[in-house]
C-alpha positions in Angstrom: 2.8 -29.3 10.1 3.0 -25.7 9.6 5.9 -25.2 12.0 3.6 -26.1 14.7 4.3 -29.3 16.9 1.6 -31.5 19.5 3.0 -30.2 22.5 2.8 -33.7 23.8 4.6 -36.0 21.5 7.5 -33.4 22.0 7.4 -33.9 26.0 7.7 -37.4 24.9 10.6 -37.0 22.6 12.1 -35.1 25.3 11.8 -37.2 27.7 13.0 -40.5 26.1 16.0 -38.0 25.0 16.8 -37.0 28.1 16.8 -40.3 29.9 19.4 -42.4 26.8 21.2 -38.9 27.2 22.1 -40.3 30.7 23.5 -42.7 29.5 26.2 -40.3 28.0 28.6 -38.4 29.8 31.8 -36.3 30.3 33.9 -36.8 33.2 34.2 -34.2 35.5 37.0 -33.7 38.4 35.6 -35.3 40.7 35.4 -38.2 39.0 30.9 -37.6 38.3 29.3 -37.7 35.0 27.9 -34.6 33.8 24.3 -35.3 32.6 23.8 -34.8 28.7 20.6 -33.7 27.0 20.2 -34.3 23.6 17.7 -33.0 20.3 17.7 -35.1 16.7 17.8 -33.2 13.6 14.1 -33.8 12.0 12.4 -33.0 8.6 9.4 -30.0 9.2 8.3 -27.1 8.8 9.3 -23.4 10.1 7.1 -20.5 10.2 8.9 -17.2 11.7 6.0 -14.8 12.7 5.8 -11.6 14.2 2.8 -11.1 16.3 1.0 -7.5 16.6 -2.5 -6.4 16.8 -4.8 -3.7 15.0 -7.7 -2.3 14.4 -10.5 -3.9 11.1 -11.1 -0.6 8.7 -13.2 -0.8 5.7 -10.8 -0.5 2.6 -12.2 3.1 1.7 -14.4 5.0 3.8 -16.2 8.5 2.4 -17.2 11.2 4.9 -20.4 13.0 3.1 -21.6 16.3 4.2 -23.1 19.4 2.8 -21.6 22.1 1.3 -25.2 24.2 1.6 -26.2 25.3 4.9 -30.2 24.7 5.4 -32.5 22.2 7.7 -32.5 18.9 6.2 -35.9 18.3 5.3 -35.9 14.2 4.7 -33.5 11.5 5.4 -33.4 8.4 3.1 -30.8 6.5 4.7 -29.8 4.9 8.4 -27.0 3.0 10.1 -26.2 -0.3 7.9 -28.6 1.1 5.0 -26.6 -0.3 1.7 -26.1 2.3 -0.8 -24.9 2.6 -4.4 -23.4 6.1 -5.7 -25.3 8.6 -6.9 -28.2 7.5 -4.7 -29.8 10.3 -3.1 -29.3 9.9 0.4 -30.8 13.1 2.4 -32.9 16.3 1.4 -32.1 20.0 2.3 -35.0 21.8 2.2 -35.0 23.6 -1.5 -37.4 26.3 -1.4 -34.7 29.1 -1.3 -32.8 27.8 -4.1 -35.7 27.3 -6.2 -37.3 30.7 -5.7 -33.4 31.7 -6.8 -33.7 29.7 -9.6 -37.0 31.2 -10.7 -35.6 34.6 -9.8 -32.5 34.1 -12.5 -34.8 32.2 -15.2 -36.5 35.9 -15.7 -33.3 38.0 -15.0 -31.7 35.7 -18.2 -34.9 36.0 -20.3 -34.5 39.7 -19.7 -30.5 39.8 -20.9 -32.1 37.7 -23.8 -34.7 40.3 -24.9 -31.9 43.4 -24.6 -29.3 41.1 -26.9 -32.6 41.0 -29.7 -33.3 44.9 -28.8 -29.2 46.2 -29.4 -29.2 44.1 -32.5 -31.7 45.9 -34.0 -29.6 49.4 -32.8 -27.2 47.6 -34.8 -30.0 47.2 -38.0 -30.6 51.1 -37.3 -27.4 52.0 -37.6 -26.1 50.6 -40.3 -29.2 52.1 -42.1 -28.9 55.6 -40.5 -25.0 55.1 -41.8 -25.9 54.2 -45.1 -28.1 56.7 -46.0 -26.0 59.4 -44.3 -22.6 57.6 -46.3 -25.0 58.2 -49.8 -25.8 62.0 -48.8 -22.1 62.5 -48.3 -21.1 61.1 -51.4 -24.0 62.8 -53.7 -22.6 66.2 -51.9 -18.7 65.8 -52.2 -18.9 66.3 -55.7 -21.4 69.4 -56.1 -19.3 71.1 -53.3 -16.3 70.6 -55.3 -18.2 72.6 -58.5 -19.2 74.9 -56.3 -23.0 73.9 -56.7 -23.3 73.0 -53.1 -22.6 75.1 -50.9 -19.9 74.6 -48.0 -22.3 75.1 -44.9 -24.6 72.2 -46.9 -21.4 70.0 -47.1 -20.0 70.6 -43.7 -23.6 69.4 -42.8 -23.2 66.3 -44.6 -20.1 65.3 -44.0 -20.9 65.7 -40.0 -24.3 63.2 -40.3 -21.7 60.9 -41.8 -19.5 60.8 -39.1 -22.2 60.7 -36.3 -23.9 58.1 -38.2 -20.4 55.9 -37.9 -20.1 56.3 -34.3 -23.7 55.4 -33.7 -23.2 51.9 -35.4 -20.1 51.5 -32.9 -21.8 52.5 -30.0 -25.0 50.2 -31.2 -22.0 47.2 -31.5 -20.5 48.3 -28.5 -23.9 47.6 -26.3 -24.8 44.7 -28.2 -21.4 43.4 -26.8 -22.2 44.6 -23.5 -25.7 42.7 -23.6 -24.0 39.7 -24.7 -21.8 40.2 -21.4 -24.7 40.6 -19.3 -26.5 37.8 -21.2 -23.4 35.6 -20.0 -23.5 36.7 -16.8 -27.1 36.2 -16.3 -26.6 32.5 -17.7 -23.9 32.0 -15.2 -25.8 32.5 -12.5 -28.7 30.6 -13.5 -26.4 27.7 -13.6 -24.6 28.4 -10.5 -28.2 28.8 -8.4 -29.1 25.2 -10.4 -26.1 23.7 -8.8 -27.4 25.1 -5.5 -30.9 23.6 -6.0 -28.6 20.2 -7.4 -26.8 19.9 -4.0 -30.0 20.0 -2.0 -29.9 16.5 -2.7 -27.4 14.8 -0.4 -26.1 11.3 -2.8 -23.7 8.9 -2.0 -20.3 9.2 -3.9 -19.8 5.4 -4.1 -21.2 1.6 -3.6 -21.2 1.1 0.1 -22.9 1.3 3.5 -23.9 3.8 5.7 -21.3 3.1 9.1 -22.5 6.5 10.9 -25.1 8.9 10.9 -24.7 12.2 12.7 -27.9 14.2 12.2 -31.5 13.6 12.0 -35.0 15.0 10.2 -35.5 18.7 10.9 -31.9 19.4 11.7 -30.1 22.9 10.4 -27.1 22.2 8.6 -24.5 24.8 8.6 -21.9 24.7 6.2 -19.6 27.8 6.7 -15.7 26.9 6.6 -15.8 23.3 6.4 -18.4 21.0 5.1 -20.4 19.2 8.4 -20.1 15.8 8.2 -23.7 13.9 7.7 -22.8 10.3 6.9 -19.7 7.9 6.9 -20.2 5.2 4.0 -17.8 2.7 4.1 -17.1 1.0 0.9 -18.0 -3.2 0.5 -17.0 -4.6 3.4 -16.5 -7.4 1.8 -12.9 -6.4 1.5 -11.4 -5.0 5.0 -8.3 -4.3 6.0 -6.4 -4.1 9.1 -3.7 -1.3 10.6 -1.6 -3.4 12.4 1.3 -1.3 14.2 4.9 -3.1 14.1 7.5 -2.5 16.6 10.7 -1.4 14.9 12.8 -4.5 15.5 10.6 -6.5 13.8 9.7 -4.1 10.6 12.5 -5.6 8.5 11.7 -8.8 8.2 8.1 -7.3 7.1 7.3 -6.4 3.3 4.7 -6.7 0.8 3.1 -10.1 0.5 3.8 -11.7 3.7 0.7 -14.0 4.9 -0.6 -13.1 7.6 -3.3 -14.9 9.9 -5.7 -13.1 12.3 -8.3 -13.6 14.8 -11.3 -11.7 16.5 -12.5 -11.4 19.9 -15.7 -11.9 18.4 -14.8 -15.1 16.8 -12.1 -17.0 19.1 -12.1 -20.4 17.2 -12.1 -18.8 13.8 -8.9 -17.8 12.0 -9.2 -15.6 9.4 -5.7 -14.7 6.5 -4.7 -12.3 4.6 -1.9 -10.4 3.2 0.4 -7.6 3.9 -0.8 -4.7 1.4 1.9 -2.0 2.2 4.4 -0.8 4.6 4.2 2.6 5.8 7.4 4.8 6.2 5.9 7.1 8.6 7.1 6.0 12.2 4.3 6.5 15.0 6.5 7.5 18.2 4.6 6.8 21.8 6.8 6.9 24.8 9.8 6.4 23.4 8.5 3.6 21.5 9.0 3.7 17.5 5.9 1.4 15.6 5.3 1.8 11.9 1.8 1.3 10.7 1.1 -2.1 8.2 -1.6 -2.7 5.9 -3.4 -5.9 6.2 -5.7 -7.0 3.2 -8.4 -9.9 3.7 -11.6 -11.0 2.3 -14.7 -10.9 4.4 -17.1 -12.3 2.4 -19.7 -13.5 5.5 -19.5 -9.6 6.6 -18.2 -11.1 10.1 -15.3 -9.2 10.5 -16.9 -5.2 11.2 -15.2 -2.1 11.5 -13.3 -1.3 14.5 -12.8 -4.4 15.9 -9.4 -5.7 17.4 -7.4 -8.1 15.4 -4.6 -10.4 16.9 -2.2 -10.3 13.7 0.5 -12.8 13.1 2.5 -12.1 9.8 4.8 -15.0 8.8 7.6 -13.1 7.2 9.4 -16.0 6.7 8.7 -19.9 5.7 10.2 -23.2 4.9 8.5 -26.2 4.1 9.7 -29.9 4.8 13.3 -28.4 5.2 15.7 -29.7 8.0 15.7 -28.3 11.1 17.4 -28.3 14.7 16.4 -27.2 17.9 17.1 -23.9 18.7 18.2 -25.0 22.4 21.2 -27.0 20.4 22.2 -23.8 18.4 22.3 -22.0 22.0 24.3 -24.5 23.8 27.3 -23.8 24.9 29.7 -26.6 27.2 30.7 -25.0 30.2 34.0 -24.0 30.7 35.4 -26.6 33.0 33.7 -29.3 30.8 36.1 -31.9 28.8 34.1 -30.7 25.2 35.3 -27.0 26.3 38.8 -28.6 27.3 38.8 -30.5 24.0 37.6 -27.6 21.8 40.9 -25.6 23.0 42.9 -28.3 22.8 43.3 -27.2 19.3 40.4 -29.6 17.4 38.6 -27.4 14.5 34.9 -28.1 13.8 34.2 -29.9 11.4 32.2 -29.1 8.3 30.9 -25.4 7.4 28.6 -26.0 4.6 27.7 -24.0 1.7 25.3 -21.2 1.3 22.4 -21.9 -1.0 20.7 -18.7 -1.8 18.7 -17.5 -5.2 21.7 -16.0 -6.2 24.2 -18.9 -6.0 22.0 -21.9 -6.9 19.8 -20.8 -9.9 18.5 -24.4 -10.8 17.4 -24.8 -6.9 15.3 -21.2 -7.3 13.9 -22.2 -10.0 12.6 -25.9 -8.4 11.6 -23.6 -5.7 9.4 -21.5 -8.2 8.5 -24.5 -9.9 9.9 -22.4 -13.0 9.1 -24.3 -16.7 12.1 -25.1 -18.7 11.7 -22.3 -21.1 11.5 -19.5 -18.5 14.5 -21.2 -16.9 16.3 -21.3 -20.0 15.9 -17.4 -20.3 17.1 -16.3 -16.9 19.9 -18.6 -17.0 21.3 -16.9 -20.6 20.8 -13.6 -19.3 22.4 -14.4 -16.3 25.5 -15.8 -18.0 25.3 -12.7 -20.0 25.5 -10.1 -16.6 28.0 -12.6 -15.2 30.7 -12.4 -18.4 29.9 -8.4 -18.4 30.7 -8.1 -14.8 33.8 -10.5 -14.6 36.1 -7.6 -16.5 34.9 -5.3 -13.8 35.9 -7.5 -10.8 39.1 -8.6 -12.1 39.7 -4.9 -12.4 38.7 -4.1 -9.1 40.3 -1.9 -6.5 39.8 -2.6 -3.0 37.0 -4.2 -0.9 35.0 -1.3 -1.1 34.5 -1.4 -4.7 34.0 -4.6 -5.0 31.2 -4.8 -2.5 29.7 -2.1 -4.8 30.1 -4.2 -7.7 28.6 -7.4 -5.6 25.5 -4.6 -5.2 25.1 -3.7 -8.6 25.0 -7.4 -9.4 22.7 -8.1 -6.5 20.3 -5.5 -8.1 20.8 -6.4 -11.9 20.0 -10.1 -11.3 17.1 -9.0 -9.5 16.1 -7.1 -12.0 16.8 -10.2 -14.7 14.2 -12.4 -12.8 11.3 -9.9 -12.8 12.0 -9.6 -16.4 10.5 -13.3 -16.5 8.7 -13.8 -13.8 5.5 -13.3 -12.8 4.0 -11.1 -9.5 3.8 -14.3 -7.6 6.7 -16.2 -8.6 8.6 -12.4 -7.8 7.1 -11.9 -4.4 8.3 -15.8 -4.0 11.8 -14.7 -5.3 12.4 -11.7 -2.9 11.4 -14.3 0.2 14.1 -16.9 -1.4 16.5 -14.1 -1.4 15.9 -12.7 2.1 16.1 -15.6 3.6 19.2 -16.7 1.5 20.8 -13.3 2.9 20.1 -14.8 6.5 22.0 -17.4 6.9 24.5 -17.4 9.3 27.2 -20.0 10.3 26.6 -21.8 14.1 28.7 -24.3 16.0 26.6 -27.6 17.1 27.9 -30.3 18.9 26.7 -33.6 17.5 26.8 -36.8 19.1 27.9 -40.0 17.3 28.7 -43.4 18.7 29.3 -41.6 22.2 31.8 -39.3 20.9 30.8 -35.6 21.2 32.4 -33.3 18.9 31.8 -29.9 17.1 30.5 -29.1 13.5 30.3 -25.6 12.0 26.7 -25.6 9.6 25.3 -22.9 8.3 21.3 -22.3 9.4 18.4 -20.1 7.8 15.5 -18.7 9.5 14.2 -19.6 13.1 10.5 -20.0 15.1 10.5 -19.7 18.5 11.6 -23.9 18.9 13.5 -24.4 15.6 16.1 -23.5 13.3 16.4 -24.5 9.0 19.8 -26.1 8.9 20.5 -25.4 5.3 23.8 -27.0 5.6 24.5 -30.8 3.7 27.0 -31.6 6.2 24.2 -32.8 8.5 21.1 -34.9 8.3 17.9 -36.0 9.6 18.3 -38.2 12.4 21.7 -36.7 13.5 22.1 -36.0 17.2 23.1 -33.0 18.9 23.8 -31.5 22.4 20.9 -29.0 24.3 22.5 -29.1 27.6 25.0 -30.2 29.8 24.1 -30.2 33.9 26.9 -30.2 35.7 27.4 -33.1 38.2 26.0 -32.5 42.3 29.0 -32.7 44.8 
């Protein structure tokens, strides 16, 4: 059913309800019957949505623009034009760049030819050093006989040196060529990069959503880079921002199915799946939203960018589960009724029931997981394993407020036991168990047996906007209960 009843077989129900209801009654002082209406407890589903709307956005979408200024000389591409990345989308006209190019080439072949030219200063030299070092050497020892003469020494001795300091000069602009050479090479590169980013490409697999400029235009990229194109990757994958009041946000994680429709498409529903909640709060007027991605497949390409989506996200679901009007849950008998006499009279509700959640009831988690017996087995032993290391700690406990910290810890380490065996589905699956395990909550109904009214305390799960999971085994399908009590006319 899908949480979702014929409208008209539940007019019926009502209806035939409503009139065996008169037959029931509570006696009123002046002697009248107060008319009962009635609801039976029936086996169904329960879907708990929260409805919000939001606009379809590609998944990724790329903003391309130019980081040269210059008049764009062709344009490949136009609105809905598929492209893949690296395709070459638009042309800036080039001339410039390639006259720079050109311009560089010769300035590096130039630093080329003056590295060859200082390493043969270098060849020099070492030659010119060389022979002066030899004349030095043949000199020394004449001068030291007094053969040579000192003036003819002195002389020597001076060609030497100078000959050493012209090799490290010669090194010194060799090294300076090689700098220059560098340099030279650097901004050949840098004006081919230029040239390069004439050519506008596209930097992924997509199509073209906008195009802001046409043939002949001047392009001026000073600051910031104008845009040219918005590519919007496959849209085959979409997503939707759907904005959440903040009432409803908790019950709202990762996971949650969610069903949309179009304007477009009235009689088509499309799913999908919430992808991530945003912590940022959007504040308008006093009213706090927070923005949540929406996931789905669009494989027909009907779903295009910017539409509206009407979003429903079931944050919460239980299948063939038993279930009780909501109007019984609400129902309260008015205070000069005989059940409101009765009730303070001193007679306790019956019943209570017990709280099933994924913490308390392993083996009905892991029915609900459809677990195998092996991966059962595993949580179960390192669950009794947590369980005997944390007994020590809460029979040493102080007061309440430790223990509720221990309860936490416990919380969090079991938690962390089933995601230890379990997979991403079967986790996502656990944390819905457990939320709505942690929402249970004990009502009051008043059930109706063999003309006798009286009151039961159950315990019930989540709601829909016309039932309620009773996830208490004190009641059962077919049960009777009270939705309203009119007060006799005078």
């Amino acid at each position: 059913m899908n949480g979702k009843i014929n409208w008209s077989h539940g007019l019926f129900i009502v209806l035939i309800t409503a009139l065996l209801a008169g037959c029931n009654g509570s006696e009123s002082g002046s002697g009248q019957t107060a008319k009962i209406e009635t609801s039976t407890l029936e086996i169904g589903d329960i879907n708990r949505v929260v409805a919000t709307s939001g606009a379809v956005r590609p998944l990724i979408t790329v903003e391309v623009g130019s980081q040269l200024s210059g008049q764009l000389e062709e344009l490949y591409v136009d609105f809905n034009s598929e492209v893949k990345a690296g395709q070459v989308i638009a042309l800036i006209d080039s001339k410039t760049f390639e006259s720079r190019v050109l311009q560089n080439k010769a300035d590096l072949e130039v630093a080329n030819s003056n590295v060859i030219v200082q390493g043969a200063n270098i060849d020099r030299a070492k030659a010119n050093l060389r022979k002066a070092r030899l004349e030095y050497e043949r000199a020394e020892p004449l001068a030291n006989t007094g053969t040579l003469s000192t003036s003819d020494f002195d002389s020597a001795l001076a060609n030497y040196e100078s000959a050493k300091a012209d090799l490290t000069m010669a090194e010194a602009q060799l090294q300076n060529a090689l700098a220059n050479q560098q340099q030279r090479q650097a901004l050949l590169e840098s004006v081919e990069i230029d040239l390069e980013r004439t050519k506008i490409r596209s930097p992924i697999d997509g199509v073209v959503i906008e195009r802001a400029v046409d043939k002949g235009q001047t392009v001026a990229a000073s600051l910031s880079s104008p845009v040219l194109f918005r590519i919007a990757q496959d849209l085959r994958e979409i997503q939707i921002e759907a904005n959440v009041d903040e009432a409803d946000i908790g019950n709202v994680t990762r996971g949650n199915e969610t069903s949309f429709s179009v304007d477009a498409y009235p009689d088509l529903e499309f799913k999908g799946k919430v992808e991530q909640v945003r912590l940022s709060p959007n504040e308008t007027n006093n009213v706090v939203t927070y923005t949540v991605i929406i996931t789905a497949r669009n494989p027909d390409l009907k779903l295009l960018p910017g539409m509206t989506a009407i979003v429903e996200i079931v944050t919460g679901k239980s299948e063939n589960v038993l279930r009780v009007s909501n109007d019984a849950i609400r129902f309260k008998p008015p205070a000069d009724s005989e059940l409101a006499k009765k009730a303070s009279q001193g007679g306790k509700p019956q019943g209570g029931g017990q709280r099933h959640g994924a913490s308390g009831d392993m083996d009905q988690v892991a029915s609900q997981l459809g677990l195998d017996e092996k991966t059962k087995s595993a949580i179960q032993s390192d669950a009794r394993q947590l369980f005997s290391s944390m007994r020590s700690q809460f029979q040493n406990g102080g007061n309440g407020t430790d223990r509720d910290q221990m309860r936490a810890q416990m919380r969090a380490q079991l938690a962390s036991i089933y995601k230890k065996h379990l997979d991403d589905a079967q986790y996502i699956q656990f944390e819905q168990i457990q939320r709505q395990s942690a929402e249970t909550r004990s009502v009051q109904l008043w059930k109706q047996t063999d003309g006798e009214i009286t009151p039961v305390m159950v315990r019930v799960g989540i709601s829909d906007d016309t039932h309620t999971h009773v996830v208490s085994e004190n009641m059962s399908e077919g049960d009777v209960v009270v939705t309203r009590m009119r007060s006799p006319r005078p």
